[in-house]
VORO-537388 format. One record per residue (C-alpha): x, y, z; residue number from 0; residue in one letter; chain. Coordinates in steps of 0.25 Angstrom, whole numbers, plus 5000, padded with zeros to 4 digits. Each point is the difference from the previous one (the first is absolute). Example, Ala and Ser with C-alpha at 12.3 -4.5 7.8 and 13.67 -1.06 7.14 Angstrom:
<recs>
<rec><c1>5049</c1><c2>4982</c2><c3>5031</c3><k>0</k><r>a</r><c>A</c></rec>
<rec><c1>5006</c1><c2>5014</c2><c3>4998</c3><k>1</k><r>s</r><c>A</c></rec>
</recs>
This chain:
<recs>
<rec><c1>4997</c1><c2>4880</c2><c3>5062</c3><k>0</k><r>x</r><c>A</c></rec>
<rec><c1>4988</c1><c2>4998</c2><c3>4993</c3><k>1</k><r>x</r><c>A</c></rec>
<rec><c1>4989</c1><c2>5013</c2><c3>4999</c3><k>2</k><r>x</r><c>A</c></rec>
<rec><c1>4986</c1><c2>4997</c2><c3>4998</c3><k>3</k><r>x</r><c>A</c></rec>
<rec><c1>4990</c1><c2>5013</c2><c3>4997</c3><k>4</k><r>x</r><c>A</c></rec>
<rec><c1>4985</c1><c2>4994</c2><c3>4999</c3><k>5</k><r>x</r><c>A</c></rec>
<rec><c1>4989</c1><c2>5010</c2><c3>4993</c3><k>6</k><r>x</r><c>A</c></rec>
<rec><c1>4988</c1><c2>4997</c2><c3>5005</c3><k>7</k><r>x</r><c>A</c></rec>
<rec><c1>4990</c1><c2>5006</c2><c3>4991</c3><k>8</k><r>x</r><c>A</c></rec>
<rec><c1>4985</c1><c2>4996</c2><c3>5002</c3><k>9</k><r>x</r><c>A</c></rec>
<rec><c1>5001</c1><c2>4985</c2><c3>4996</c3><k>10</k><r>x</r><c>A</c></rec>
<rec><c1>5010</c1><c2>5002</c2><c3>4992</c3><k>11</k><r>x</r><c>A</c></rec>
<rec><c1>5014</c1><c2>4996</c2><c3>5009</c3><k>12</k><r>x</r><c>A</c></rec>
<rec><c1>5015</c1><c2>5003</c2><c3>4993</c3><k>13</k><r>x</r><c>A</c></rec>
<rec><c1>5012</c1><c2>4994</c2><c3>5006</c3><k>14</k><r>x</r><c>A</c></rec>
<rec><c1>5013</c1><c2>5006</c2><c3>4995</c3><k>15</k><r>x</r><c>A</c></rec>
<rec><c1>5013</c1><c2>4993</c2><c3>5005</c3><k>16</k><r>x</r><c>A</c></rec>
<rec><c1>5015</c1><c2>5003</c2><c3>4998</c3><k>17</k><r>x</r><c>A</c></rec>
<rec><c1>5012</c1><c2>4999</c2><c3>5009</c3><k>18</k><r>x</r><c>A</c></rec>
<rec><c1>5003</c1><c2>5015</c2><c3>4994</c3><k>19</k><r>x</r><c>A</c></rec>
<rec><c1>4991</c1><c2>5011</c2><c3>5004</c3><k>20</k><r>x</r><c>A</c></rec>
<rec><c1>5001</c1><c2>5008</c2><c3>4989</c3><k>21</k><r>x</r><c>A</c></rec>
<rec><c1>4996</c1><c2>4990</c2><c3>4992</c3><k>22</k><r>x</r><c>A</c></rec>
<rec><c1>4987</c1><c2>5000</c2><c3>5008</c3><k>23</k><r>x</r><c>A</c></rec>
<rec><c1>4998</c1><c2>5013</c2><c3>5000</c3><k>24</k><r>x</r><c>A</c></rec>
<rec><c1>5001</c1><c2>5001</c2><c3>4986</c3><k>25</k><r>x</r><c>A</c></rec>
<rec><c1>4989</c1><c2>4989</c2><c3>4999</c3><k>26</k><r>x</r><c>A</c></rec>
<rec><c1>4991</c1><c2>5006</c2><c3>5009</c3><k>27</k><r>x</r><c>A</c></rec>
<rec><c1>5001</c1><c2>5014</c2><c3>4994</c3><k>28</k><r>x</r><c>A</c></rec>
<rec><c1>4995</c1><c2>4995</c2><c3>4988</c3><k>29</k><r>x</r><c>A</c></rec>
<rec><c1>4988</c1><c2>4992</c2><c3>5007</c3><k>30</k><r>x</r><c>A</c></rec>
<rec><c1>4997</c1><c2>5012</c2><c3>5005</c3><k>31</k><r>x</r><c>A</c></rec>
<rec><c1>5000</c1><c2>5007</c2><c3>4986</c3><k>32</k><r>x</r><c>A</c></rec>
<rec><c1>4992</c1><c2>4991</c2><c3>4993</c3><k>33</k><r>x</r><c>A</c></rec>
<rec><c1>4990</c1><c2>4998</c2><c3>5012</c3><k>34</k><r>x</r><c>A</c></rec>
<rec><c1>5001</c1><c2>5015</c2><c3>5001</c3><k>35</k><r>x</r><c>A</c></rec>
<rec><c1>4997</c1><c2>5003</c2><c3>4987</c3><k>36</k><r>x</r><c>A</c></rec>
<rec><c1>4987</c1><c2>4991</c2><c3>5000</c3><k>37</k><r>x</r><c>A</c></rec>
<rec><c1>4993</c1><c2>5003</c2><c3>5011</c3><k>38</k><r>x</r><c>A</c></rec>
<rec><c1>5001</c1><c2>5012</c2><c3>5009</c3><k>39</k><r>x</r><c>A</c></rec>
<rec><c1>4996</c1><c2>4994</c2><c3>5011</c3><k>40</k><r>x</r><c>A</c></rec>
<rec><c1>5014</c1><c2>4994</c2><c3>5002</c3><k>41</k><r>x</r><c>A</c></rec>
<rec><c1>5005</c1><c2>5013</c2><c3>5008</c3><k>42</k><r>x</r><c>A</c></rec>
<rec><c1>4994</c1><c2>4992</c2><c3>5012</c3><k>43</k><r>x</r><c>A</c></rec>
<rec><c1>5010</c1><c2>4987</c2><c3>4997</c3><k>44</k><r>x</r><c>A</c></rec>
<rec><c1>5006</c1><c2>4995</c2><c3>5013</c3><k>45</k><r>x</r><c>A</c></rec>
<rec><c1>5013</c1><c2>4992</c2><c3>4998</c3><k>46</k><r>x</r><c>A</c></rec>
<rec><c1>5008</c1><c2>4991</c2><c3>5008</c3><k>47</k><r>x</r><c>A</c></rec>
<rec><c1>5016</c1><c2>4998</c2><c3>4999</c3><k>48</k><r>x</r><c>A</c></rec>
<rec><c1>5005</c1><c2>4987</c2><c3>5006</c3><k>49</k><r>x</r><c>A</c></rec>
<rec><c1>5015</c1><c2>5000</c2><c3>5002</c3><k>50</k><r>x</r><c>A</c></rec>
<rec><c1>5004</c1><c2>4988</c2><c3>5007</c3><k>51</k><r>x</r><c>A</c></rec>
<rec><c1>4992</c1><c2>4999</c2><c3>5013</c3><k>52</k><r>x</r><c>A</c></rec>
<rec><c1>4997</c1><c2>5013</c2><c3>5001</c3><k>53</k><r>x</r><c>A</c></rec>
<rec><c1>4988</c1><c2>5008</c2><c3>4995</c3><k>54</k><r>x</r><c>A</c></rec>
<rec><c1>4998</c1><c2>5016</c2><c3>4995</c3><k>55</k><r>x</r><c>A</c></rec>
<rec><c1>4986</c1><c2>5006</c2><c3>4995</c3><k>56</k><r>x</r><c>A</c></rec>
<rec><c1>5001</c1><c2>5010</c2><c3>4990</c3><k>57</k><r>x</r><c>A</c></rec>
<rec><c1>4991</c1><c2>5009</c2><c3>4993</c3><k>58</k><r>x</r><c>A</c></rec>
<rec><c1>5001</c1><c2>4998</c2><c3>4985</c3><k>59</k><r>x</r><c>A</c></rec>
<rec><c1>5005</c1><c2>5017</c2><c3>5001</c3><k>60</k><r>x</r><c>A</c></rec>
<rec><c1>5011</c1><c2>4996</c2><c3>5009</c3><k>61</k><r>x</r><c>A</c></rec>
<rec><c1>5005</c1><c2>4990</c2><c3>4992</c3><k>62</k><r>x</r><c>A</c></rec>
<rec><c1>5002</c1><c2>5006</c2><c3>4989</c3><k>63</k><r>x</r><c>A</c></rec>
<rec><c1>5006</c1><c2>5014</c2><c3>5008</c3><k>64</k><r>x</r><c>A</c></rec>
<rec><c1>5010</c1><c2>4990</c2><c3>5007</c3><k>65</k><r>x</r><c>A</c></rec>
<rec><c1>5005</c1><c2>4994</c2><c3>4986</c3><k>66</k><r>x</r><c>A</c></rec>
<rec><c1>4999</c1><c2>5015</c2><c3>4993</c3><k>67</k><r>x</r><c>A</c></rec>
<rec><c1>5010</c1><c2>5004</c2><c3>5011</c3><k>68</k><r>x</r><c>A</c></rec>
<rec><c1>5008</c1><c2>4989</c2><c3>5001</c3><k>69</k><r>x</r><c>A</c></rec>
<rec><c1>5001</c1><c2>5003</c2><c3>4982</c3><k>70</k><r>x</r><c>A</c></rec>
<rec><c1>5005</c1><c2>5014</c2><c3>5004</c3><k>71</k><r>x</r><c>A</c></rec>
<rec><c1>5010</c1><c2>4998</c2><c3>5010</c3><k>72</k><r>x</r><c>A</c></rec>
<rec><c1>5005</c1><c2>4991</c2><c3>4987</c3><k>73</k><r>x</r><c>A</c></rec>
<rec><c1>5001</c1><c2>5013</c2><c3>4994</c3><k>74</k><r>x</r><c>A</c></rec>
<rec><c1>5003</c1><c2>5009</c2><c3>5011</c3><k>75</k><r>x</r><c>A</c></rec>
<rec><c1>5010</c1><c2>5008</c2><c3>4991</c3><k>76</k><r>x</r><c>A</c></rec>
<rec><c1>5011</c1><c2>4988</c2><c3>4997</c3><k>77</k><r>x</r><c>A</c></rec>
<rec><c1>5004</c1><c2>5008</c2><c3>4987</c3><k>78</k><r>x</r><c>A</c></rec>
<rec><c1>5003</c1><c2>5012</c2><c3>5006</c3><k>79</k><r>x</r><c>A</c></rec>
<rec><c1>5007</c1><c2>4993</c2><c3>5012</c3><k>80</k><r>x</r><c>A</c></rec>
<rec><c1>5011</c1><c2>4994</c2><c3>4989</c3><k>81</k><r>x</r><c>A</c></rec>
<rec><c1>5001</c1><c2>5015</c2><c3>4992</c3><k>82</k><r>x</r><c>A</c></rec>
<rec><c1>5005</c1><c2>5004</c2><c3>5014</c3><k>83</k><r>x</r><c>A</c></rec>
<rec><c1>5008</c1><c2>4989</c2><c3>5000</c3><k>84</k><r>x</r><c>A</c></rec>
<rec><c1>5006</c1><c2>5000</c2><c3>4988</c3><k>85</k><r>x</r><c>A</c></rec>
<rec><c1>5004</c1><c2>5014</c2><c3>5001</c3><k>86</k><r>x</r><c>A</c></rec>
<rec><c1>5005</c1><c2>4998</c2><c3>5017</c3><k>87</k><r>x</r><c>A</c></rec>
<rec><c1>4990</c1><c2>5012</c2><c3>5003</c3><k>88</k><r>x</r><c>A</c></rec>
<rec><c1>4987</c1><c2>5000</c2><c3>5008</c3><k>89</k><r>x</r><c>A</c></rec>
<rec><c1>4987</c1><c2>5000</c2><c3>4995</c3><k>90</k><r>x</r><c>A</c></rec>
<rec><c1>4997</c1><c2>5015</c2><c3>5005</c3><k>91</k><r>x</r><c>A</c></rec>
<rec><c1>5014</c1><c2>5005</c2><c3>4993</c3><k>92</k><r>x</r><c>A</c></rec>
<rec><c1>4993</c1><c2>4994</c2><c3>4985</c3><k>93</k><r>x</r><c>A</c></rec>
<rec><c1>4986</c1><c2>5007</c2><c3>5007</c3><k>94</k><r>x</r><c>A</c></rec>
<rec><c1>5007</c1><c2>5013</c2><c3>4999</c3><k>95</k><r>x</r><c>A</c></rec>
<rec><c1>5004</c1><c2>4998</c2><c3>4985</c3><k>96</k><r>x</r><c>A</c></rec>
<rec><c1>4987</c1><c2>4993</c2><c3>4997</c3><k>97</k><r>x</r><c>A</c></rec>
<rec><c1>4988</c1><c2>4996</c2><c3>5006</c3><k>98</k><r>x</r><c>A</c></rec>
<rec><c1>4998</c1><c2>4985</c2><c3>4997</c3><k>99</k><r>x</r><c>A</c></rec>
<rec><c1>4986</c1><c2>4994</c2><c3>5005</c3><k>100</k><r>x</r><c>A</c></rec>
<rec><c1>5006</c1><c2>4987</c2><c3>5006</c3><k>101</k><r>x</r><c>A</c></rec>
<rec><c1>4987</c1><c2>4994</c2><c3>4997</c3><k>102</k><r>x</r><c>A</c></rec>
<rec><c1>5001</c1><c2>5005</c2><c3>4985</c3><k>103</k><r>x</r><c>A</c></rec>
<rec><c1>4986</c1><c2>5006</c2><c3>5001</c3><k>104</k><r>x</r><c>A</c></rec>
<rec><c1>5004</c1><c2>5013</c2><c3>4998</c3><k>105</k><r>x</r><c>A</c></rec>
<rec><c1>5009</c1><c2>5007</c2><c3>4988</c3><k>106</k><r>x</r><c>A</c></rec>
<rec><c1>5015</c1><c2>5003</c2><c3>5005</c3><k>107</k><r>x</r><c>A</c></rec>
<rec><c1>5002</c1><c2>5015</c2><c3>5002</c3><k>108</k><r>x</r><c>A</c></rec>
<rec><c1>5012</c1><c2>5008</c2><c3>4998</c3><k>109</k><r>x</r><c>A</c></rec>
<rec><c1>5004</c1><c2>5007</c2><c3>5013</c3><k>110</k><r>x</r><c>A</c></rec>
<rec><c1>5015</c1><c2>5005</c2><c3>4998</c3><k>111</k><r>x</r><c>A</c></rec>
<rec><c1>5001</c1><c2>5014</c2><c3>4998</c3><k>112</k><r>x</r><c>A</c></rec>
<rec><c1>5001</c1><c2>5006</c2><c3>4986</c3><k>113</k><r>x</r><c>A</c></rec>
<rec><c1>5014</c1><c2>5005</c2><c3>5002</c3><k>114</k><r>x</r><c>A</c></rec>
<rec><c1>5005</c1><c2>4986</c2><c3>5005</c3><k>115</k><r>x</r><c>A</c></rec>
<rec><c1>4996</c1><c2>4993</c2><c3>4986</c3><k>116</k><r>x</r><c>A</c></rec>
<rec><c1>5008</c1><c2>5011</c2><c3>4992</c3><k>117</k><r>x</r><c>A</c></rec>
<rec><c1>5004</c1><c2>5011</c2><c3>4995</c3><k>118</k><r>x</r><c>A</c></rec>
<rec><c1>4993</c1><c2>5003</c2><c3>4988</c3><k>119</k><r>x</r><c>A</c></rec>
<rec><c1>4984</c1><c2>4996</c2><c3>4996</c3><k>120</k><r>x</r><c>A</c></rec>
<rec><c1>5005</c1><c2>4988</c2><c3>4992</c3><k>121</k><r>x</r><c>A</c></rec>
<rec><c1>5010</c1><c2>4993</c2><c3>5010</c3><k>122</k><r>x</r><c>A</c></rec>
<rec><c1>4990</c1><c2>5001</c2><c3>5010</c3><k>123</k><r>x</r><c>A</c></rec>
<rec><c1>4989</c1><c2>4994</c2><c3>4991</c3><k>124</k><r>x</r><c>A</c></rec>
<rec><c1>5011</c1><c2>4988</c2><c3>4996</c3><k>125</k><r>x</r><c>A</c></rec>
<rec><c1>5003</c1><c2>4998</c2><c3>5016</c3><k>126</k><r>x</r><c>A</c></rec>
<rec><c1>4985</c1><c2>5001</c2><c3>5003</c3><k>127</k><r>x</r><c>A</c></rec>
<rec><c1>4999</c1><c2>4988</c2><c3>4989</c3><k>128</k><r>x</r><c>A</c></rec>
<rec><c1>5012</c1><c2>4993</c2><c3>5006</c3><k>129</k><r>x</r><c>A</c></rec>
<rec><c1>4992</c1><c2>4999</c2><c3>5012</c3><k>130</k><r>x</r><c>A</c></rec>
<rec><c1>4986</c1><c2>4999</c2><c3>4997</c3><k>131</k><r>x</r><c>A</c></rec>
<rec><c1>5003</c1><c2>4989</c2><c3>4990</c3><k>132</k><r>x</r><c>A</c></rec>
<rec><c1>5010</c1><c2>4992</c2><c3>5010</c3><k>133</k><r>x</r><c>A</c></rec>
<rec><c1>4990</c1><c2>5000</c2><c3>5011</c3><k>134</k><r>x</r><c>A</c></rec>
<rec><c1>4988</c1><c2>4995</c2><c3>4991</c3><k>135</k><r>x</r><c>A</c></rec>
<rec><c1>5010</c1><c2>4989</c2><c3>4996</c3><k>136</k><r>x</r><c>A</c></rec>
<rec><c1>5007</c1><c2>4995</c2><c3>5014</c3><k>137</k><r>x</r><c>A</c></rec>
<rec><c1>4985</c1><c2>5003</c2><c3>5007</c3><k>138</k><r>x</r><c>A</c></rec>
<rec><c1>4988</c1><c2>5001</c2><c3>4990</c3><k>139</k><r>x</r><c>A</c></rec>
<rec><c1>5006</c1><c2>4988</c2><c3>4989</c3><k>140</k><r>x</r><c>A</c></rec>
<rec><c1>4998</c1><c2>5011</c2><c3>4991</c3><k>141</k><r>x</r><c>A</c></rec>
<rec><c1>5010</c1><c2>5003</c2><c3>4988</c3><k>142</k><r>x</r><c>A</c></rec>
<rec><c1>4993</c1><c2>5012</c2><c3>4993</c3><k>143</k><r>x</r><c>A</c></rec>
<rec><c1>4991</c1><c2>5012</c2><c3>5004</c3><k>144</k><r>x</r><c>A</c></rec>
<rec><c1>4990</c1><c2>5009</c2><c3>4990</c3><k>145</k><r>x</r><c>A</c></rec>
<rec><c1>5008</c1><c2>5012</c2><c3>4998</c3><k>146</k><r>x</r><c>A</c></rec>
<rec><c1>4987</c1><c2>5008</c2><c3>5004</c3><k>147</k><r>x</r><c>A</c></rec>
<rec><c1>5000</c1><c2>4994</c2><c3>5014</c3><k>148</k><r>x</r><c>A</c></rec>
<rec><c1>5015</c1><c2>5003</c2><c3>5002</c3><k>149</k><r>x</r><c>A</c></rec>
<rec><c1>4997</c1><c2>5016</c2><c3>4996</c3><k>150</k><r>x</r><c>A</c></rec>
<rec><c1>4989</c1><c2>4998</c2><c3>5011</c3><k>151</k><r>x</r><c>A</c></rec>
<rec><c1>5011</c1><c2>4996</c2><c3>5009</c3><k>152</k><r>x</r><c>A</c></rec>
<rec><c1>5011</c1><c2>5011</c2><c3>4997</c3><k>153</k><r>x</r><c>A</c></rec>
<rec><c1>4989</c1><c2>5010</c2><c3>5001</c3><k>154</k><r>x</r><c>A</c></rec>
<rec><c1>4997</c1><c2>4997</c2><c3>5014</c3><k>155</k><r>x</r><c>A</c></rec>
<rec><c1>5015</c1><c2>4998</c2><c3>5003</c3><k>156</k><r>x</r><c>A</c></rec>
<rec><c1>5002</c1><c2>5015</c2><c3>4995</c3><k>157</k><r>x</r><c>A</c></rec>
<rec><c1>5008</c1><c2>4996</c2><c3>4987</c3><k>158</k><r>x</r><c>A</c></rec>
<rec><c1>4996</c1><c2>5008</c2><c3>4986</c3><k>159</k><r>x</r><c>A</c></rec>
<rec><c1>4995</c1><c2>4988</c2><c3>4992</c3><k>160</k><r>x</r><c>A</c></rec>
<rec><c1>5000</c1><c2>5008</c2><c3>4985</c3><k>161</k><r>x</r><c>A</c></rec>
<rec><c1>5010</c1><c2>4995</c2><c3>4990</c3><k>162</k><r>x</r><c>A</c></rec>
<rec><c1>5001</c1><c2>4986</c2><c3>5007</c3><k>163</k><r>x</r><c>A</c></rec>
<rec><c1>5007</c1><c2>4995</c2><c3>4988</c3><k>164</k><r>x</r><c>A</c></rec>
<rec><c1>5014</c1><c2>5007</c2><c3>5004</c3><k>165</k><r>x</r><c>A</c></rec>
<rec><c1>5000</c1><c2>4989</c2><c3>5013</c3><k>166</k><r>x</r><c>A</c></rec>
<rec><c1>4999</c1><c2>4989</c2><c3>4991</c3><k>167</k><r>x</r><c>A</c></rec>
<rec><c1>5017</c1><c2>4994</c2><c3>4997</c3><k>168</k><r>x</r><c>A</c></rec>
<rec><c1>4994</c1><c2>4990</c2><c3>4987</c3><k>169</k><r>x</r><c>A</c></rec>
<rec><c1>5012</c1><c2>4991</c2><c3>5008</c3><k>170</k><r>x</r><c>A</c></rec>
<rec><c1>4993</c1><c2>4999</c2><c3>5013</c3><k>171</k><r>x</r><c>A</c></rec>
<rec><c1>4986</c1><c2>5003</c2><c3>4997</c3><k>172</k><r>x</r><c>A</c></rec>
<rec><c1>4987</c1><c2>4992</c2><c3>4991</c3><k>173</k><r>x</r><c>A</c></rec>
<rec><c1>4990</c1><c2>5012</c2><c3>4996</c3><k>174</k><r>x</r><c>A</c></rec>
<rec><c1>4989</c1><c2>4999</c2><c3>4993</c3><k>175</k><r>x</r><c>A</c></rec>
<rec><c1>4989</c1><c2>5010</c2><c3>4992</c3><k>176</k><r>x</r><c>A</c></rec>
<rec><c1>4987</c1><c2>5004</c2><c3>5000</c3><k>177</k><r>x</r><c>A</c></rec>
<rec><c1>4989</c1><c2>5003</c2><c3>5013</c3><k>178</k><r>x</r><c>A</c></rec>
<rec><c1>5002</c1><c2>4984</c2><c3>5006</c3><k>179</k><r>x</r><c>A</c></rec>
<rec><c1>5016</c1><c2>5003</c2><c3>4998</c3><k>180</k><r>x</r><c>A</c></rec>
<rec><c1>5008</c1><c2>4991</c2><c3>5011</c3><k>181</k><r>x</r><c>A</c></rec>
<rec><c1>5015</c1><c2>5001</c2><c3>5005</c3><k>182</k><r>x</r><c>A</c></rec>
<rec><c1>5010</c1><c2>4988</c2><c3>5005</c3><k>183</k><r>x</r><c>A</c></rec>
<rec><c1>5014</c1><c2>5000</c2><c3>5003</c3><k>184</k><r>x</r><c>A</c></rec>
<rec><c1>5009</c1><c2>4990</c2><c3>4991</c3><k>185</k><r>x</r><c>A</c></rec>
<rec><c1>5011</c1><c2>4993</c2><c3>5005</c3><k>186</k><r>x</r><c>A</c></rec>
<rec><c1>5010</c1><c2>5009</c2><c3>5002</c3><k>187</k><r>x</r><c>A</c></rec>
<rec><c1>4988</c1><c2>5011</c2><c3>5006</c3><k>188</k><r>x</r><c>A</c></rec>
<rec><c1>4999</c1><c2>4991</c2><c3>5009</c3><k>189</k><r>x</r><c>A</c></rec>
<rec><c1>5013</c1><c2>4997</c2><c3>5006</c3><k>190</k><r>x</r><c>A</c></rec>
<rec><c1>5002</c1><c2>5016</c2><c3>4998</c3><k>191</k><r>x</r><c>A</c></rec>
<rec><c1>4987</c1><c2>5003</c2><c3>5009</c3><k>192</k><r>x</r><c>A</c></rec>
<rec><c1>5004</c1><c2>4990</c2><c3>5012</c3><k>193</k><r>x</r><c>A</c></rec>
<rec><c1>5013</c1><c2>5006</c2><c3>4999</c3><k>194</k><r>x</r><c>A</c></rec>
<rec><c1>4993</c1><c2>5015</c2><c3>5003</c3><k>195</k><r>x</r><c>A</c></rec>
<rec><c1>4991</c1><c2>4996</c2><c3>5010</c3><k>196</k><r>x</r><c>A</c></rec>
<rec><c1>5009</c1><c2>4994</c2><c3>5009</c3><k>197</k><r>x</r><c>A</c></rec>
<rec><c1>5011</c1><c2>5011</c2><c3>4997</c3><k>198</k><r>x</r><c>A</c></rec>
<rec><c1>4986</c1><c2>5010</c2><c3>5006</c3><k>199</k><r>x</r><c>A</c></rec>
<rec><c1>4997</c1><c2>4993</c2><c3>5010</c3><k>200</k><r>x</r><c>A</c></rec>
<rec><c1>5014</c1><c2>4998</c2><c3>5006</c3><k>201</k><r>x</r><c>A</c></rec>
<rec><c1>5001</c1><c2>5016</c2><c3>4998</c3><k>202</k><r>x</r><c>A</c></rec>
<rec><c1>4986</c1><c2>5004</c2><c3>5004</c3><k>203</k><r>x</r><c>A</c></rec>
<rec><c1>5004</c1><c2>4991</c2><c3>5013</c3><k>204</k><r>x</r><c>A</c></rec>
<rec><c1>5014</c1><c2>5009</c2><c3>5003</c3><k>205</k><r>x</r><c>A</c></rec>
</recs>
């Protein structure tokens, strides 16, 4: 079916027409830029949304809140729904080993106890990595973090982050030096982190 949103603008008339609606959204959000960005006087911009025989008045705001919503429920937190998946838990049982913002607008947290991570200060740094760098990767498309930023994240989670470097297997782990230092997993860190994350989760969940 095809929709028609008309913009009526002074004596200026814009008719956008598709048989897909988000692709009439996307026009008429970037109308609405552009006419948004040249005259202010736009805030008062009435628009009318044919669809069929049927007719909707919207406010140029409510256009624009309907389509952002509809953008977020795209990203209502998929990624974390298939790390769940992945590892046959819930998303709470992952919320108690790490916070992970499903929209990825906030930094995943450790939450596991210190004691659960390890024994000693540097197996718990190198199962702290396991799981911050496997989270950025399955939820934030992220492969790497600064190594200061990771400290910042052991310090809240309770973990000493002095002598980092006696975490780091040079088989499982990319490190670099200096102040902008970053940290990855390689391959076989990879496999090795998944492997301990589910093995936690499956224990944490006993």
């Amino acid at each position: 079916m095809e929709i028609t949103a008309t913009v009526d603008y002074g004596t200026l008339e814009i008719e956008l027409s598709s048989d897909e609606r988000e692709e009439v959204q996307q026009n008429l959000l970037e109308v609405i830029d552009f006419l948004e960005e040249n005259n202010e006087a736009f805030k008062g911009l009435d628009l009318t949304v044919q669809n069929g025989s049927s007719q909707t008045e919207l406010s140029a705001t409510e256009w624009s809140n309907n389509d952002g919503q509809q953008e977020q429920s795209k990203d209502d937190g998929s990624s974390l729904k298939s790390l769940a998946r992945k590892f046959d838990v819930t998303i709470e049982a992952i919320n108690e080993i790490v916070f992970v913002d499903p929209f990825g607008e906030e930094r995943p947290q450790l939450m596991a106890n210190s004691e659960q991570l390890g024994s000693s200060v540097p197996e718990r740094q190198r199962h702290a990595a396991f799981i911050i760098l496997t989270v950025l990767e399955e939820c934030y498309d992220e492969e790497e973090i600064e190594t200061a930023e990771f400290k910042e994240l052991l310090t809240f989670a309770g973990i000493s982050d002095g002598n980092l470097y006696r975490a780091w297997d040079d088989s499982l782990f990319q490190t670099g030096k200096g102040r902008s230092a970053k940290v990855s997993l390689k391959g076989p860190g990879k496999r090795e982190a998944k492997k301990y994350l589910k093995a936690l989760l499956e224990s944490n969940a006993k």
